[in-house]
N, C-alpha and C positions, 0 to 999 in steps of 0.2 A: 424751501424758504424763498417768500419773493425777495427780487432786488431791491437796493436802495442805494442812495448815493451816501456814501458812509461820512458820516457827520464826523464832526470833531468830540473827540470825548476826550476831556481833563481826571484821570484817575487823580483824587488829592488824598493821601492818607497823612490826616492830623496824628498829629507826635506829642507825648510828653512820659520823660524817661522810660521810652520804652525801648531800648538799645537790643534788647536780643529778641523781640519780636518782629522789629525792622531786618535785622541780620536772616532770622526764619523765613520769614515771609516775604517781603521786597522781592525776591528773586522769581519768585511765582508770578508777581504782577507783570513784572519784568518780560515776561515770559506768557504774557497774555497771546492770542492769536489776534485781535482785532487788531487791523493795521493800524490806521488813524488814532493815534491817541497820543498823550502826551500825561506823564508821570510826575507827580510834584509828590514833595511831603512837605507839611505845614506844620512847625516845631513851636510847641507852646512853650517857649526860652524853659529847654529840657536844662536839667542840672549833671544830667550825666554824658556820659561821651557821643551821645548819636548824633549829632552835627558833624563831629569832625570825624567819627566813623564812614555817615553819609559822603561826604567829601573827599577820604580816603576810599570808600569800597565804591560807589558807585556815582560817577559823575556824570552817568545818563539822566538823574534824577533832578529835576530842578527844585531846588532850594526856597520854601519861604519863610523868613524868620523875626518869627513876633515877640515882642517886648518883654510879654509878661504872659504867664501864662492865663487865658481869657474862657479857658475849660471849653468845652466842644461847641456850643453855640455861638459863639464871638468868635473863638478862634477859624470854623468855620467861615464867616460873616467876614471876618478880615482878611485872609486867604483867597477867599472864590472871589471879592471886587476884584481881586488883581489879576485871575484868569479870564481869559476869553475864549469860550469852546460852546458849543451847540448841547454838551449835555454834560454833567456835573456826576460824578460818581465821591462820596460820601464814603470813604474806608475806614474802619479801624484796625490800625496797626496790627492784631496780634485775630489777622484775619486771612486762612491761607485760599487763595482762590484756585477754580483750575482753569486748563488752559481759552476753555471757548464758553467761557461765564460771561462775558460783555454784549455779543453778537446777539443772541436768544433776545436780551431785554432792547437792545436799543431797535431790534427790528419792530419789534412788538407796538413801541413807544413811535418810532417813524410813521406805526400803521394809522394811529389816529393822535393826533394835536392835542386831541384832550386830555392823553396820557401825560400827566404830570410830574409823576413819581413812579418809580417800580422796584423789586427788591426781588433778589435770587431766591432758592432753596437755602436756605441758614444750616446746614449741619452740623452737631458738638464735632469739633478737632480731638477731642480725647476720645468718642464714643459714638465714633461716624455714622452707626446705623440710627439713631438719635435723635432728633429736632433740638435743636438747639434755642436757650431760654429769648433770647433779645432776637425774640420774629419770626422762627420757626420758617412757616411758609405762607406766613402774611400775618399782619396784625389786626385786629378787630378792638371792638370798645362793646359796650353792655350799656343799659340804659346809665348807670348811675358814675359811667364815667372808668369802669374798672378797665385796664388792657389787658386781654390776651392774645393770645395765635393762633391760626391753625397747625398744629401741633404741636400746643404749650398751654395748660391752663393752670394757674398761680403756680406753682413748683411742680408740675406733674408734666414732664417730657414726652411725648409718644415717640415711639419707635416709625422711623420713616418706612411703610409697606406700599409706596406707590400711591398713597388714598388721597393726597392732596395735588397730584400732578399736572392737574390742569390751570392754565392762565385762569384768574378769577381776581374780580375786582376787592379789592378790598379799603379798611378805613386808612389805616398808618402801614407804611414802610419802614421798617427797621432800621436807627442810622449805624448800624453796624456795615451794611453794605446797600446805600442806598442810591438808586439812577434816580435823577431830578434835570427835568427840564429848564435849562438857563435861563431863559427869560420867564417862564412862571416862578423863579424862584426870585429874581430880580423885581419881577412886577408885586411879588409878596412881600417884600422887603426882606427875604430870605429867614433865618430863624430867628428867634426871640431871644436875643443876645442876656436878656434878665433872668432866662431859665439856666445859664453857665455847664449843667449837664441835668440829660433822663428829663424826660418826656415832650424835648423840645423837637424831639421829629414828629409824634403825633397833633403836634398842635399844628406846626405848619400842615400836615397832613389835613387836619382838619379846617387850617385856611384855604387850603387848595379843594377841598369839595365845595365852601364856599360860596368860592369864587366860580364853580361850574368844571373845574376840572377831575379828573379820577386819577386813583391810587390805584397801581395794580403789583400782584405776583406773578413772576416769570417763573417754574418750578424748573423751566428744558435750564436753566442756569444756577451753578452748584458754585457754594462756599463751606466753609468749614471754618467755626469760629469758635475759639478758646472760651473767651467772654469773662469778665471781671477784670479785666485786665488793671486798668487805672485805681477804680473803688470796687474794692470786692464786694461778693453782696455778705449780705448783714453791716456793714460800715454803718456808722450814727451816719455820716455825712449822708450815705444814697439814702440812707431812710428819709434823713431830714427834704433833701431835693427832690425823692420820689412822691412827699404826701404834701408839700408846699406846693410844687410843680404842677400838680393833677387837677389841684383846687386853683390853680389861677389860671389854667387852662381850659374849664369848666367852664366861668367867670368872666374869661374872654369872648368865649364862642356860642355860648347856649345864648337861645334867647333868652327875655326874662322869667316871663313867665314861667322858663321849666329852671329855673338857677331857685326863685322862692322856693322851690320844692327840693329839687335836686341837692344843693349846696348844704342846707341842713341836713339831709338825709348822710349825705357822705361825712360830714363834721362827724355825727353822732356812730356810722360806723369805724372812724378814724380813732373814738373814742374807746370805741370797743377794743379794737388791736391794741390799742396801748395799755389798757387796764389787765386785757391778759397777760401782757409782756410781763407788765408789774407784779401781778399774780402769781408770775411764775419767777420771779425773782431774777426779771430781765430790767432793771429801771432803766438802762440808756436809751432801747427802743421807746420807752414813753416819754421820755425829755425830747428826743428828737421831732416825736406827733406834735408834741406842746410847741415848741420851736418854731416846728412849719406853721403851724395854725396864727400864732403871732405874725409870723413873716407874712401869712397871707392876709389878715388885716390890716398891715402896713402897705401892702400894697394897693391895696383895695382905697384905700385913704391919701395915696400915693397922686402926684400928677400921672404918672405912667399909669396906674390904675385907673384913673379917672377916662382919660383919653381913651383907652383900648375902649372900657367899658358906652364911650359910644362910638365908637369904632362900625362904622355902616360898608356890608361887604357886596359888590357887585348881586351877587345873587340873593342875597339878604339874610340875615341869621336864621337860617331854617333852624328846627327842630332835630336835634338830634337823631328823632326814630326816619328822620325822611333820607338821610344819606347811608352811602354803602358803607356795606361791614360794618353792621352794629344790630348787636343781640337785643331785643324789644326786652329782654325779663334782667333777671338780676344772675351773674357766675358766685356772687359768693353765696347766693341760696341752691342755685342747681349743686353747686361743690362741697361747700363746707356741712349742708343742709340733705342736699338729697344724696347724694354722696358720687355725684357724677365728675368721672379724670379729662374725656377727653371732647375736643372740638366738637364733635359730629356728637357723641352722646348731649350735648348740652344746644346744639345749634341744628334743630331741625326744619323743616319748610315753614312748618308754623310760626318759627319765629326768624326766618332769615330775608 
């Protein structure tokens, strides 16, 4: 491994009532190998004991404590102004790391400046041989805006056999364990405080291609992550912030010309998932699409809709199909349609 003069890294794991994930895991972080670092955790005014836990069990850990809870976007965003460190690592609490997970990525990230973001191996904690759902071993996007992983596509986990093991660029880093470059995250205005949680890392992700910089996966650095921890999935709530979020993320970043196309097209499949839900005598999953769809014409109508929508980025709103990591065809026809599980079956030369 070449040398480097080891930067300042700020570990910040955002909190909110998560007391025996903090108690689980902290101690691991704790217990990282990279000298340089410094340990916060950032409490979205939790209701349960982990404040005064933190303060009784571990007073290595510095303390930042917010008003209200401001859900992962803000609460990040209010947290990291108040650190000062050369690189930003992005935790979630009920996330066990091992001991030489840091070194791998910041060397990587040292090697070129245009490294903006980068993100470990993601492993299930319940089912360690596993890719774990929130980024696997890098995130990608599809033409029409859908996210998956390399080894994750919509609910279908592969088993980790070594196949993703090399550094490779990718679209979005996972905010379950994310490295971010402090001043590109600062010069971005850091994350979109309006997305509160879910999908507000791939959109900064997709500010920082942008803007000229890359997203990459570290694979030589390993976590192990529970995942659901806050909103479990099926929640109205994540439904509601996973199909609002994707669409004003679209909306922000595409150019125009592919939004005329694009944005109807996803409406009308958003239409779809919900009428099956219905169909199957699920109605909460379709109040929540309708939900989102309203919230995203208010925002769209929105001064903040307004502004982003001309929103002019260094590099200029390219076209979706011209940045990394992203599948030129559609995952829900390779998936639902041709009936393909994983990454490599779905992402071949032709289309990468």
């Amino acid at each position: 491994m070449q040398a480097f003069n080891n930067p300042l890294v700020a570990v910040v794991v955002l909190n909110y009532n998560g007391l025996h994930y903090l108690q689980n895991f902290l101690p691991f972080v704790l217990e990282s190998s990279y000298a340089n670092k410094k340990i916060y955790v950032a409490d979205n005014a939790s209701t349960d004991d982990s404040v005064a836990m933190l303060q009784r069990n571990f007073p290595q850990v510095e303390l930042i404590l917010l008003d209200k809870n401001h859900g992962y976007a803000g609460g990040y965003n209010l947290a990291l102004a108040q650190i000062t460190a050369d690189y930003y690592v992005l935790l979630n609490n009920d996330v066990e790391v091992t001991p030489n997970w840091i070194y791998p990525i910041v060397e990587l990230m040292e090697s070129d400046p245009a490294i903006a973001a980068c993100q470990p191996k993601i492993l299930q904690y319940n089912n360690p041989t596993y890719f774990e759902y929130a980024g696997a071993c890098g995130g990608w996007l599809d033409a029409l805006g859908f996210a998956f992983s390399r080894g994750r596509v919509f609910d279908v986990c592969e088993a980790d056999t070594s196949q993703y093991n090399q550094p490779q660029n990718i679209f979005w880093a996972s905010g379950a364990a994310m490295f971010v470059r402090a001043a590109a995250y600062k010069q971005l205005g850091g994350l979109d405080g309006w997305f509160f949680a879910h999908m507000e890392e791939i959109d900064l992700c997709w500010r920082m291609q942008l803007a000229g910089y890359r997203v990459m996966c570290q694979p030589q650095a390993v976590v192990y992550h529970v995942g659901g921890g806050t909103l479990p999935k099926g929640n109205t709530r994540k439904v509601f912030l996973n199909f609002r979020n994707n669409l004003v993320m679209m909306a922000k970043n595409l150019p125009w010309y592919q939004k005329l196309y694009k944005l109807p097209l996803r409406v009308m499949l958003d239409v779809v998932f919900a009428l099956k839900n219905l169909l199957a005598g699920q109605p909460a999953p379709c109040k929540a699409v309708f939900k989102a769809h309203v919230a995203v014409l208010g925002w769209m109508l929105s001064a903040k809709g307004k502004s982003s929508a001309q929103a002019v980025y260094k590099a200029g709103r390219l076209p979706l199909n011209k940045l990394q990591g992203v599948y030129k065809g559609s995952i829900v026809w390779q998936h639902f349609v041709k009936g393909k599980t994983t990454f490599l079956q779905i992402v071949d030369n032709k289309f990468s």
